[in-house]
DRENDREN-800748 format. One record per residue (C-alpha): residue in one letter; x, y, z. Coordinates in steps of 0.02 Angstrom, whole numbers, plus 50000, padded with zeros to 5 digits. Layout:
! DRENDREN-800748
rec residu = A; X = X; Y = Y; Z = Z
...
//
This chain:
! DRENDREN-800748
rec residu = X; X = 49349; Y = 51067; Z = 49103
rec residu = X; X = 49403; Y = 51002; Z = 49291
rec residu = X; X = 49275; Y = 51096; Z = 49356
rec residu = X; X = 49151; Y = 51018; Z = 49234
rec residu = X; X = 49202; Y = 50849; Z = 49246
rec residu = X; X = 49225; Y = 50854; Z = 49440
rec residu = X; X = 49026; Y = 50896; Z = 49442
rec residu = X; X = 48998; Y = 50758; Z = 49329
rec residu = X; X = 49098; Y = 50611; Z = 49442
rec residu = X; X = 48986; Y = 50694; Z = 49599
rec residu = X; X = 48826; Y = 50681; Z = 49495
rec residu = X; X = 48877; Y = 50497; Z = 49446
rec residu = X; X = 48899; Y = 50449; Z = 49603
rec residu = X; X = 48750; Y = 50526; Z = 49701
rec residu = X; X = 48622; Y = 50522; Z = 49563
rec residu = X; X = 48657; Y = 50371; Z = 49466
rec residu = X; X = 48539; Y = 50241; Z = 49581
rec residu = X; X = 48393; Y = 50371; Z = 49588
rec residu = X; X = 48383; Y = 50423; Z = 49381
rec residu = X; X = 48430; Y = 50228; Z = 49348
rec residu = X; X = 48285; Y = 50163; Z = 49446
rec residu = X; X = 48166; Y = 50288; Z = 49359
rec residu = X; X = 48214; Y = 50246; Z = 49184
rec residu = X; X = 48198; Y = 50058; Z = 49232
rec residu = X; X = 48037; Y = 50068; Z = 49301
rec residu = X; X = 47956; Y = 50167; Z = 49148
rec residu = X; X = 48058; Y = 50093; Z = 49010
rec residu = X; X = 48059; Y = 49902; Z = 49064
rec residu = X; X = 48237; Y = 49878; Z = 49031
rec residu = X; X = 48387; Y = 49864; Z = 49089
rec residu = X; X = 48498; Y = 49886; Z = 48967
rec residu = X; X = 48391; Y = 50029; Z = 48865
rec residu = X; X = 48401; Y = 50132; Z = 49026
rec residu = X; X = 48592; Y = 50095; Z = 49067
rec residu = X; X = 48623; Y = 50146; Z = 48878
rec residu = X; X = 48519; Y = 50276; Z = 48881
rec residu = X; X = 48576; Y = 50352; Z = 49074
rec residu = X; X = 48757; Y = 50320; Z = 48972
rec residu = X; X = 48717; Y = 50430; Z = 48841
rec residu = X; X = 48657; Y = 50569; Z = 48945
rec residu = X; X = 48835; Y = 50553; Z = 49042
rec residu = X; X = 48927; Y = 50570; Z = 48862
rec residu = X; X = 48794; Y = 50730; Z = 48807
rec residu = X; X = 48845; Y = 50810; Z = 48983
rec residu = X; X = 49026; Y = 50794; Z = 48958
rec residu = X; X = 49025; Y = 50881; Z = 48787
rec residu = X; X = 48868; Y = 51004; Z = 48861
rec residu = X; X = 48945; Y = 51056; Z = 49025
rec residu = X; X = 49118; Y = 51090; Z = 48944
rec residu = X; X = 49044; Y = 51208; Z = 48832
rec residu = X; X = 48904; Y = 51300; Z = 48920
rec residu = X; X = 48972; Y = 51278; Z = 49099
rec residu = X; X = 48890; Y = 51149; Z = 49233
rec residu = X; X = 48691; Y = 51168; Z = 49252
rec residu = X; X = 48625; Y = 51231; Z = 49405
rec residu = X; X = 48526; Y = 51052; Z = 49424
rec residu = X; X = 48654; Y = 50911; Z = 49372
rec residu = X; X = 48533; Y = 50779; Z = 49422
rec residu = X; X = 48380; Y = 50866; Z = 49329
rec residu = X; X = 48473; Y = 50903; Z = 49170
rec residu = X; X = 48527; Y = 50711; Z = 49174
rec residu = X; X = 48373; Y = 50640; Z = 49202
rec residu = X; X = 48289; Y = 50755; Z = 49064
rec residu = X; X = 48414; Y = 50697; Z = 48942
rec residu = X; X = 48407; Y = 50527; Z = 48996
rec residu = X; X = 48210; Y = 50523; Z = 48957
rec residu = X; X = 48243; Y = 50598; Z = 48795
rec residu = X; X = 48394; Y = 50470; Z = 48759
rec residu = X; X = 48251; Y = 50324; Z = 48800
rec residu = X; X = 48136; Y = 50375; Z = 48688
rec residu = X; X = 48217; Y = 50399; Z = 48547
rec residu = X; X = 48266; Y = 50211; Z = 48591
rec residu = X; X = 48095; Y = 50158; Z = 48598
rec residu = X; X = 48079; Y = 50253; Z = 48427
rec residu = X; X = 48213; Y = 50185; Z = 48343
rec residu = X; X = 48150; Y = 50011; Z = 48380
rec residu = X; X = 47956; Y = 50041; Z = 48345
rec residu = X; X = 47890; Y = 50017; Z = 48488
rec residu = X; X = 47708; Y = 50031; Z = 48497
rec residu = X; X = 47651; Y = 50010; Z = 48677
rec residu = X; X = 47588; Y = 50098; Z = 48841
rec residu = X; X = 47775; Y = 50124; Z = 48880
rec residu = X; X = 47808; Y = 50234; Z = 48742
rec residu = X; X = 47645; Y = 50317; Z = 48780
rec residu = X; X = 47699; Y = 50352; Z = 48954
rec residu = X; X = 47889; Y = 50388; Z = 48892
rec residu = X; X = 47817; Y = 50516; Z = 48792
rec residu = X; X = 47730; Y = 50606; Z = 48942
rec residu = X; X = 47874; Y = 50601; Z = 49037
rec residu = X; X = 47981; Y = 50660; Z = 48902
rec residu = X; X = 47861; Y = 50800; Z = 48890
rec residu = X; X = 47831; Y = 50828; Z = 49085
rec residu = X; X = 48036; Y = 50840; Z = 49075
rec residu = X; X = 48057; Y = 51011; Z = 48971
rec residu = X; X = 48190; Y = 51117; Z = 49044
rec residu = X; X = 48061; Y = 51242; Z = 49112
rec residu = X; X = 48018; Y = 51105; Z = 49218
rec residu = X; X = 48170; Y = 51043; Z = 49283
rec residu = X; X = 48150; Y = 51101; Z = 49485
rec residu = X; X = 47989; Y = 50968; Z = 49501
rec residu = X; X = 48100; Y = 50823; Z = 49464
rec residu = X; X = 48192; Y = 50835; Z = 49636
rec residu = X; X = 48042; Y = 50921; Z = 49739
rec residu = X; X = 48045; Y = 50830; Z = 49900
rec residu = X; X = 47871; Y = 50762; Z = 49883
rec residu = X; X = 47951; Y = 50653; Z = 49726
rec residu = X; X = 47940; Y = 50466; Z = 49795
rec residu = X; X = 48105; Y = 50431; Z = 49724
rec residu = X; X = 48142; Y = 50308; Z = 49854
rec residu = X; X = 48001; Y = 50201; Z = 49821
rec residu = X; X = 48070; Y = 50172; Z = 49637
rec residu = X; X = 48249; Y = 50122; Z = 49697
rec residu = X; X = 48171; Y = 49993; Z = 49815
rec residu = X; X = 48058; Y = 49931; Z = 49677
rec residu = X; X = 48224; Y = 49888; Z = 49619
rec residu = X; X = 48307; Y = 49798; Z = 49728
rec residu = X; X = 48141; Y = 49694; Z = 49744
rec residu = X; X = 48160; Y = 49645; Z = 49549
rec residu = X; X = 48327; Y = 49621; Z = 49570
rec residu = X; X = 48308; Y = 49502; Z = 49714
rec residu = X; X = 48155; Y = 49389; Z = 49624
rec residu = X; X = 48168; Y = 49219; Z = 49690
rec residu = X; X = 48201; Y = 49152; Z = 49512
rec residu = X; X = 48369; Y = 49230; Z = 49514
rec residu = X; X = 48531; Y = 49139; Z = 49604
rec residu = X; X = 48562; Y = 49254; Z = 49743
rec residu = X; X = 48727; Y = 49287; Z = 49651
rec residu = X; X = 48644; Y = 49359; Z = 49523
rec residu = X; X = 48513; Y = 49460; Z = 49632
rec residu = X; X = 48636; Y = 49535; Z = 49715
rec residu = X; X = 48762; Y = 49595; Z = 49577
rec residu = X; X = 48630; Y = 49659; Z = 49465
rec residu = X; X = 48555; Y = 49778; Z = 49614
rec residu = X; X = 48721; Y = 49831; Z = 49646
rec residu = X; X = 48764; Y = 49863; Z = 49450
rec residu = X; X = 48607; Y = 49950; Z = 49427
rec residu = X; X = 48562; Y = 50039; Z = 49580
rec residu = X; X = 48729; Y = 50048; Z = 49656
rec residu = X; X = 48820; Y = 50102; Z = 49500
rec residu = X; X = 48962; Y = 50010; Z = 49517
rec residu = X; X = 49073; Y = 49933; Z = 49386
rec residu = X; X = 49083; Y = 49752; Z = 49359
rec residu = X; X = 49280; Y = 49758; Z = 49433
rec residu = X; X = 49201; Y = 49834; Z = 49599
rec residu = X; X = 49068; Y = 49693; Z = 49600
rec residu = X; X = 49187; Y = 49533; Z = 49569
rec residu = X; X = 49318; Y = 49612; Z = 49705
rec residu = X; X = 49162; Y = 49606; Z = 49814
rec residu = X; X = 49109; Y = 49422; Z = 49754
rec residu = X; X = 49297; Y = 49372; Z = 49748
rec residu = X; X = 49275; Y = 49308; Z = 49578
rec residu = X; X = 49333; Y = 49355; Z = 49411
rec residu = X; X = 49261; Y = 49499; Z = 49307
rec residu = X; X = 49214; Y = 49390; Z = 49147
rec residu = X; X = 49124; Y = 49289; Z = 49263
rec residu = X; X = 49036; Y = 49429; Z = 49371
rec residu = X; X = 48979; Y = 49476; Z = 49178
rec residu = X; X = 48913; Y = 49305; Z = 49107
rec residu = X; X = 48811; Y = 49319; Z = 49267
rec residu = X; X = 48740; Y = 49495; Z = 49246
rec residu = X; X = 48692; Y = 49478; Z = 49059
rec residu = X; X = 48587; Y = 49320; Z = 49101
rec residu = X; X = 48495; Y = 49384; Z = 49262
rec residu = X; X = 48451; Y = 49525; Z = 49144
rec residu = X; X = 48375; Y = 49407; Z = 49009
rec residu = X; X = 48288; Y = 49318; Z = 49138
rec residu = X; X = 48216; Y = 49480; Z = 49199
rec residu = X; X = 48144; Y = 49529; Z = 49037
rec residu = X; X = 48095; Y = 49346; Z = 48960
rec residu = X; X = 48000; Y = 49304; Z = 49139
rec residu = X; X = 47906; Y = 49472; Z = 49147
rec residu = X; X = 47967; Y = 49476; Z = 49323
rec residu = X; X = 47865; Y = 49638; Z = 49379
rec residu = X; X = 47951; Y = 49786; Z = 49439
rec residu = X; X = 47868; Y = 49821; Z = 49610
rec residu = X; X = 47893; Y = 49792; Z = 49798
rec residu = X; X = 47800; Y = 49610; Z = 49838
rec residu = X; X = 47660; Y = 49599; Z = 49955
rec residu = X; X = 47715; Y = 49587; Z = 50147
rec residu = X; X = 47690; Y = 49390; Z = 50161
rec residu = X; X = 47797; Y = 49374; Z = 50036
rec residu = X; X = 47942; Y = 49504; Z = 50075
rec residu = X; X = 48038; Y = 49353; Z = 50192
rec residu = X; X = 48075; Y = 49258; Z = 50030
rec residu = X; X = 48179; Y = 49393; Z = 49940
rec residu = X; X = 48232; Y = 49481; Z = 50134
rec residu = X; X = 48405; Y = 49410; Z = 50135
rec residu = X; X = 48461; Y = 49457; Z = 49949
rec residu = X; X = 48387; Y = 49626; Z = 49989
rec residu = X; X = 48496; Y = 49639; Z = 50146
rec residu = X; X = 48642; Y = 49597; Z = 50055
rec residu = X; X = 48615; Y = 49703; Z = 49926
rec residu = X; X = 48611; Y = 49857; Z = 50054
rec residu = X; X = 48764; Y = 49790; Z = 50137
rec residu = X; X = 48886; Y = 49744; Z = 50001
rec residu = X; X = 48831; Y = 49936; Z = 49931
rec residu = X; X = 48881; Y = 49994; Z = 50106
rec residu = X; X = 49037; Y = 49895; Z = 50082
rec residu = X; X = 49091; Y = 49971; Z = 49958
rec residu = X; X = 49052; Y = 50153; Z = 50007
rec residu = X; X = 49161; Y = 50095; Z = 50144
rec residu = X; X = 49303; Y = 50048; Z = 50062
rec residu = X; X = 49314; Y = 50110; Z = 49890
rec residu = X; X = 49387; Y = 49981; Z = 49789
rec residu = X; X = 49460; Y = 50135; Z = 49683
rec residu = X; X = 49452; Y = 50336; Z = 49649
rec residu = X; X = 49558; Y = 50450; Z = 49737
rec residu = X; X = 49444; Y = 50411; Z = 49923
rec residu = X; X = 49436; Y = 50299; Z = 50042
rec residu = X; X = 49251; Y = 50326; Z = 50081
rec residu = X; X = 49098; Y = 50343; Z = 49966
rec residu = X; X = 48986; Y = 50445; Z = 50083
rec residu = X; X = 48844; Y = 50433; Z = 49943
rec residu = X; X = 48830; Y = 50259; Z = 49959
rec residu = X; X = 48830; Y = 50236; Z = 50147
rec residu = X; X = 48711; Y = 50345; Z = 50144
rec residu = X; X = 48606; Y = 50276; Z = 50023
rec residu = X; X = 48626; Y = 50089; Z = 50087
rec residu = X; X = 48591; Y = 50175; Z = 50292
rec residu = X; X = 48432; Y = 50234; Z = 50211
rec residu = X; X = 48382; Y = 50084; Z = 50138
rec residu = X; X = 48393; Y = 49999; Z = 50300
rec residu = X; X = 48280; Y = 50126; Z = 50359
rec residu = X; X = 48176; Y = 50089; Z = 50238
rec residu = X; X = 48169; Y = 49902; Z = 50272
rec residu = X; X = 48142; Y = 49932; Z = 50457
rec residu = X; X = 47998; Y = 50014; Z = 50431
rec residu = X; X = 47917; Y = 49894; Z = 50315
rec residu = X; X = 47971; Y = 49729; Z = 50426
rec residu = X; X = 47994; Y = 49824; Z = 50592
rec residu = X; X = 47999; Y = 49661; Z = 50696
rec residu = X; X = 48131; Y = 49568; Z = 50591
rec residu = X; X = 48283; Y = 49566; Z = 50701
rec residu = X; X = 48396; Y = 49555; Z = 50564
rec residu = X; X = 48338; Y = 49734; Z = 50465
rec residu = X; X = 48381; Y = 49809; Z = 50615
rec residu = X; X = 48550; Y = 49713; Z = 50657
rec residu = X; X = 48586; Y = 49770; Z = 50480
rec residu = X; X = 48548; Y = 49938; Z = 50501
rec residu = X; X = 48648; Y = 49939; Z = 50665
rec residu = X; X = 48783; Y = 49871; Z = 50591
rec residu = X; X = 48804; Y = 50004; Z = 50455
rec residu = X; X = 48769; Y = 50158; Z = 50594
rec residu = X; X = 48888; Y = 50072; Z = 50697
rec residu = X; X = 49026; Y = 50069; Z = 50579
rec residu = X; X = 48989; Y = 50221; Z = 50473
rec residu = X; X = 49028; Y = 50307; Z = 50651
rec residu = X; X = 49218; Y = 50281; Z = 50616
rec residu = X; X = 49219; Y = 50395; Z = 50458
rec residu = X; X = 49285; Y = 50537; Z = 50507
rec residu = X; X = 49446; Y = 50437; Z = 50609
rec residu = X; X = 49486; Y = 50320; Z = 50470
rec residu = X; X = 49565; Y = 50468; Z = 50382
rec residu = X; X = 49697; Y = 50595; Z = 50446
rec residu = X; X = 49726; Y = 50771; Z = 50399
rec residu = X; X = 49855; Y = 50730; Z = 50262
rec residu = X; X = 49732; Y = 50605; Z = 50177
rec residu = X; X = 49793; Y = 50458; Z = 50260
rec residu = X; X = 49700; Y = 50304; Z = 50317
rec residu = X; X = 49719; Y = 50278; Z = 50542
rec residu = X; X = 49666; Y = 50079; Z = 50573
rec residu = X; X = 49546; Y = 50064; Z = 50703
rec residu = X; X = 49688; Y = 50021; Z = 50832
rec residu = X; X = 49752; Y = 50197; Z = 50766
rec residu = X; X = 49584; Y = 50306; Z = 50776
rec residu = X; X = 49561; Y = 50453; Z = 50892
rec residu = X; X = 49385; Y = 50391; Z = 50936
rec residu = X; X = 49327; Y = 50562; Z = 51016
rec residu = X; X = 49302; Y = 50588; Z = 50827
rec residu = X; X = 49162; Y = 50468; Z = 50816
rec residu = X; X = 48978; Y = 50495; Z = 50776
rec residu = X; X = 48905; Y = 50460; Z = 50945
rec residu = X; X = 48743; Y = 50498; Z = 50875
rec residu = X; X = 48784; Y = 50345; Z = 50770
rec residu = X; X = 48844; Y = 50241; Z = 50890
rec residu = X; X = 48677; Y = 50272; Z = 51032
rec residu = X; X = 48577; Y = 50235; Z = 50907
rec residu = X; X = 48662; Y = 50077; Z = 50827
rec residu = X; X = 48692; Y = 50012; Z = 51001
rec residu = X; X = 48488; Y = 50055; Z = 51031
rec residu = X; X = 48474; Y = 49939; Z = 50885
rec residu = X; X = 48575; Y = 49801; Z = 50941
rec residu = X; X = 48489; Y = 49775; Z = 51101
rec residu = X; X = 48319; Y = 49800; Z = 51019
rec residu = X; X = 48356; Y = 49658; Z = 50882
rec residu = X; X = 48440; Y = 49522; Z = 51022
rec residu = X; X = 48282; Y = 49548; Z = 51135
rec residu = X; X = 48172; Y = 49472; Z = 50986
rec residu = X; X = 48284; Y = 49318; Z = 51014
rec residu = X; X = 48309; Y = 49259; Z = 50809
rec residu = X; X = 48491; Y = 49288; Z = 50819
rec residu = X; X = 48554; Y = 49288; Z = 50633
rec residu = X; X = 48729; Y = 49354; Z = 50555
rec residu = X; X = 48692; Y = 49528; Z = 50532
rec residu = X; X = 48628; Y = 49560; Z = 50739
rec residu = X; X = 48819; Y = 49468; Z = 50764
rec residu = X; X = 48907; Y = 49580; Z = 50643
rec residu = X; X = 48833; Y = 49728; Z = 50749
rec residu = X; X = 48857; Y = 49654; Z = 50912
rec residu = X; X = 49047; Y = 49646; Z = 50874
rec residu = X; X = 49060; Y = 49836; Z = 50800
rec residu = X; X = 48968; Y = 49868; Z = 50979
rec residu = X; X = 49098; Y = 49799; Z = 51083
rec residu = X; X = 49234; Y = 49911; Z = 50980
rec residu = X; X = 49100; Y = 50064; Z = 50992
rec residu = X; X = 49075; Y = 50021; Z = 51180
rec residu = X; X = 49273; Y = 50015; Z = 51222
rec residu = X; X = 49347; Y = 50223; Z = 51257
rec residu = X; X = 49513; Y = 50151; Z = 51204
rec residu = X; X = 49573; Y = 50030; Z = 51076
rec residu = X; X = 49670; Y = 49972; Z = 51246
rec residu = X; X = 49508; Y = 49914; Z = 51328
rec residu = X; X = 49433; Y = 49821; Z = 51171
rec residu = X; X = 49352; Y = 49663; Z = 51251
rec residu = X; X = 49430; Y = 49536; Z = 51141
rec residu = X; X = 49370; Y = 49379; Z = 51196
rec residu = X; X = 49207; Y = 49430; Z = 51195
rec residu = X; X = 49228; Y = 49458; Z = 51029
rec residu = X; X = 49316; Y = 49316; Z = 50986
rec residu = X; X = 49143; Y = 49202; Z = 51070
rec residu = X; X = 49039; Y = 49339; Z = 50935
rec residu = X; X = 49147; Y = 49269; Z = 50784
rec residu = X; X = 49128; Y = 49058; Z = 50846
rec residu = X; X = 48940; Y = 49090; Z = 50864
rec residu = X; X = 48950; Y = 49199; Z = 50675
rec residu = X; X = 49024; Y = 49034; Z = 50605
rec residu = X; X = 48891; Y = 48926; Z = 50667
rec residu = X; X = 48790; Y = 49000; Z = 50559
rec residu = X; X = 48926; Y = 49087; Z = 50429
rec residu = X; X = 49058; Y = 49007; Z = 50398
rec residu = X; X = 49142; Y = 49113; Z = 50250
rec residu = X; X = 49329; Y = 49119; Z = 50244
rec residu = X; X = 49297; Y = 49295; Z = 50265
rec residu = X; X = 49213; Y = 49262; Z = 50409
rec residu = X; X = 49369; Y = 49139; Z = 50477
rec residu = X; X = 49497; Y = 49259; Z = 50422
rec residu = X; X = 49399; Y = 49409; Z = 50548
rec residu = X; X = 49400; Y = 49268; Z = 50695
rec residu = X; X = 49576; Y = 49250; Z = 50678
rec residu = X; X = 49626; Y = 49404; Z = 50668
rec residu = X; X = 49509; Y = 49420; Z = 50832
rec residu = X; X = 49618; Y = 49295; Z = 50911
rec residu = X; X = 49770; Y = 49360; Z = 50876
rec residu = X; X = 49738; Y = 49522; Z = 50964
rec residu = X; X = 49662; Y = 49404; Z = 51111
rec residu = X; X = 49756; Y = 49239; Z = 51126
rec residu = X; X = 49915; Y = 49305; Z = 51056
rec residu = X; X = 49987; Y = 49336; Z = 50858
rec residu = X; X = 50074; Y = 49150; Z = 50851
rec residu = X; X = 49899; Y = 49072; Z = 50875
rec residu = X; X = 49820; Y = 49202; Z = 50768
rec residu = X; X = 49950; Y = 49174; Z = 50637
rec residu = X; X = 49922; Y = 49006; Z = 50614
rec residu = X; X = 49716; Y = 49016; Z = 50591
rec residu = X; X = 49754; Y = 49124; Z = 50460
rec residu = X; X = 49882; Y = 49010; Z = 50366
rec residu = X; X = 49724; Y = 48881; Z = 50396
rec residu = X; X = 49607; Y = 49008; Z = 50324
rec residu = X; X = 49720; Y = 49047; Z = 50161
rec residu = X; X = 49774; Y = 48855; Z = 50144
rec residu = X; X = 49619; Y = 48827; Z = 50040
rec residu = X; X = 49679; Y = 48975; Z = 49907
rec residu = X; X = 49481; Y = 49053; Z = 49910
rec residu = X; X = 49568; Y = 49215; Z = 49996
rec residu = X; X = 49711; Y = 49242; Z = 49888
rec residu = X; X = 49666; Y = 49384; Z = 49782
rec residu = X; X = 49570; Y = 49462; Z = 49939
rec residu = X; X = 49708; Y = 49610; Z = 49993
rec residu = X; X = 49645; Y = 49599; Z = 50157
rec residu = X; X = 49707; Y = 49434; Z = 50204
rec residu = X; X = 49855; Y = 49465; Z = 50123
rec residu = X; X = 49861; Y = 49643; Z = 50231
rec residu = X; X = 49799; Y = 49545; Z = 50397
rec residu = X; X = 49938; Y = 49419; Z = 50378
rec residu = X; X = 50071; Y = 49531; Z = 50349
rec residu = X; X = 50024; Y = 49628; Z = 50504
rec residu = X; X = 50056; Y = 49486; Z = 50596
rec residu = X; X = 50211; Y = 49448; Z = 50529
rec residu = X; X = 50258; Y = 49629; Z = 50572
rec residu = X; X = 50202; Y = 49608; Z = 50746
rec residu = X; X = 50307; Y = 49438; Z = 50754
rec residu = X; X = 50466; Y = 49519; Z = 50681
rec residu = X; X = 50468; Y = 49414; Z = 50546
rec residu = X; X = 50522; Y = 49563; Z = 50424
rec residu = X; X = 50567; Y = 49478; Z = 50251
rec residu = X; X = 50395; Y = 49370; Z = 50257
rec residu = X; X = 50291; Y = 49542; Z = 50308
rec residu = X; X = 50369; Y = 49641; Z = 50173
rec residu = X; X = 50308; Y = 49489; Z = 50034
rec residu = X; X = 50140; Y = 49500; Z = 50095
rec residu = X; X = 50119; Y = 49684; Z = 50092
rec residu = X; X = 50201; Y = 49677; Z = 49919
rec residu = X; X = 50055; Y = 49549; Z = 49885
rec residu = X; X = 49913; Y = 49656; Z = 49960
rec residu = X; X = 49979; Y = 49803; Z = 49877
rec residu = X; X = 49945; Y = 49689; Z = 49714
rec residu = X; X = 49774; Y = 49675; Z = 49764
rec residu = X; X = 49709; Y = 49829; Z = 49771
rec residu = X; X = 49694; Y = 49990; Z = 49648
rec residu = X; X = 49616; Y = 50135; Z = 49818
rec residu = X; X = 49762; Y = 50254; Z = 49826
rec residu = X; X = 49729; Y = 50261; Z = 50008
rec residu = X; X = 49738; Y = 50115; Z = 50041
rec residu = X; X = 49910; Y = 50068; Z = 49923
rec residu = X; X = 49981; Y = 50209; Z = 50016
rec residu = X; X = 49964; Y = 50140; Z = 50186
rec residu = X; X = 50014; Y = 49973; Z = 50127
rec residu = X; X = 50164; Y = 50048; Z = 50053
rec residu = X; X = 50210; Y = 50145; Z = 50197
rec residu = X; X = 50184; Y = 49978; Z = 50319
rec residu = X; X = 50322; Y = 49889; Z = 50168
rec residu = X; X = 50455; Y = 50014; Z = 50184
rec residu = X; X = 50427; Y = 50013; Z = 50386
rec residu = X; X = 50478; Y = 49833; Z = 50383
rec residu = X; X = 50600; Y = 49826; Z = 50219
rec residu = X; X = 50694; Y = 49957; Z = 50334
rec residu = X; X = 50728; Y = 49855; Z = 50462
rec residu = X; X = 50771; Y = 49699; Z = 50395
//
């Protein structure tokens, strides 16, 4: 059975998006294709256990997800061109035929981007546009979503069941708009790919840190966008910024599982592929002179990719990078980063006390990372008892393993010494 259900937590997590945004597209619905996708997950962990893991996860899932939709369409009576083209599919999708499904001349891609394009219809809050792309095509659970909107799950719900209604009462039609209208729907779309990216970045839980399926997925995406809108300065700062810090992956964990902070990282174990081609990006993006948030985010994880040693980070200049980000940004996410920024610059005292500015309007305090930020400070300050409450807090905050285990380390470090 481990063996079984470890194959079934890798197909979740690198098929989900690509069978999801089939069944959407050919069934109409959301929910009958999450149900039905659901189902096939419940059939393979009952099938697999038995008669041992298929040599085609993904194909076996998607068959019996197409069968799982039909007989949905059946049960409810559904006399239409979808069931028509349901039952083609369902019949296309014998096991005999299983290899075709993930041939490479399959435009699977083309079907998750439809997807994001529904998801991001103008009619929808952005709220909504983004956490029903990154339900759906991301696969992630509603806690995963709110820890990325900061807001609670019920919430995060209420909002997902209604952008689905909307969806389906609108007739909002599932395809990739025409190119003069792509700029309306562009900056849900890029946050979409880059709160996905987030959280293949930082897992907020399983036993990683990283979720290399869904960097990947959101890196390809921003290929994707590139090459529809190849002059829009801020697909490629996007993209640059996810090459640029998907470079780090291999240095953010250590042999024994353990996560090294960029101050930390033995950066001869960085992609430099990565980094020549996000910095390529960078310069390529500011030259079309529409700076927007995404070409500062990069320009910031350039000056860290630029310095050989944390040692020689130029922090002012990033510092100047954050003001100018919230001219146009100002998030307390956003404020918490520049502080942090001037702490390592203008000294932890001033830092320090931009952060208690930051957290003085409560919108950060279930956010681990400010907690985590401040308590480093504290650290760095000697000001022990205070640094060991806020890593207690952080450690609150978040359910990553990885992550809990550094925290917990950095707690004992300073309860040790008080």
């Amino acid at each position: 059975m481990p063996q079984a259900s470890g194959t079934i937590e890798r197909a979740f997590r690198e098929e989900y998006g690509r069978i999801i945004a089939t069944l959407i597209r050919i069934s109409g619905s959301f929910d009958l294709a999450e149900e039905a996708l659901q189902e096939a997950f419940a059939s393979a962990i009952t099938n697999w256990e038995k008669d041992g893991t298929p040599r085609n996860p993904g194909a076996w899932l998607t068959t019996v997800a197409h069968r799982k939709l039909l007989d949905a369409v059946r049960r409810e009576k559904t006399k239409s061109d979808k069931q028509a083209e349901l039952e083609y599919e369902a019949q296309r999708l014998q096991p005999g035929n299983e290899p075709a499904l993930f041939d490479e001349t399959v435009e699977y891609p083309d079907d998750r981007l439809r997807l994001i394009f529904t998801c991001c219809h103008p009619s929808l809050s952005q709220e909504a546009q983004v956490a029903l792309t990154l339900r759906t095509l991301g696969g992630l659970s509603t806690t995963e979503i709110a820890r990325a909107f900061l807001l609670p799950e019920t919430t995060l719900a209420q909002r997902l069941v209604r952008a689905k209604s909307k969806i389906q009462v609108a007739q909002i039609p599932y395809q990739v708009p025409p190119l003069e209208v792509l700029p309306e729907r562009l900056a849900a779309v890029q946050a979409v790919i880059y709160l996905i990216f987030n959280e293949g970045y930082s897992a907020t839980a399983g036993d990683s840190l990283i979720r290399k399926d869904l960097c990947a997925e959101s890196i390809r995406l921003g290929r994707v966008l590139c090459s529809l809108m190849p002059n829009e300065p801020e697909n490629l700062g996007l993209l640059a910024l996810m090459l640029l810090q998907d470079s780090h992956r291999d240095a953010r964990i250590n042999q024994q599982g353990e996560l090294v902070t960029l101050e930390e990282q033995n950066r001869s174990l960085w992609a430099s592929g990565e980094i020549e081609e996000g910095l390529e990006l960078v310069r390529k993006a500011l030259l079309l002179h529409r700076i927007g948030v995404y070409q500062l985010q990069a320009a910031i994880a350039a000056v860290h990719a630029e310095a050989k040693a944390a040692a020689e980070t130029d922090w002012p200049q990033i510092v100047a990078l954050y003001k100018e980000l919230m001219q146009i940004n100002r998030s307390p996410v956003v404020a918490l980063n520049h502080a942090a920024a001037v702490a390592m610059s203008e000294g932890c005292e001033k830092g320090l006390t931009l952060i208690e500015e930051v957290g003085a309007a409560g919108e950060l305090e279930q956010y681990y990372l400010f907690h985590g930020a401040r308590a480093d400070l504290l650290r760095r300050l000697n000001r022990l008892p205070e640094a060991a409450a806020a890593y207690s807090r952080a450690l609150t905050l978040t359910k990553n393993p990885v992550i809990r285990k550094y925290l917990s380390r950095r707690m004992s470090d300073v309860t040790g010494r008080v």
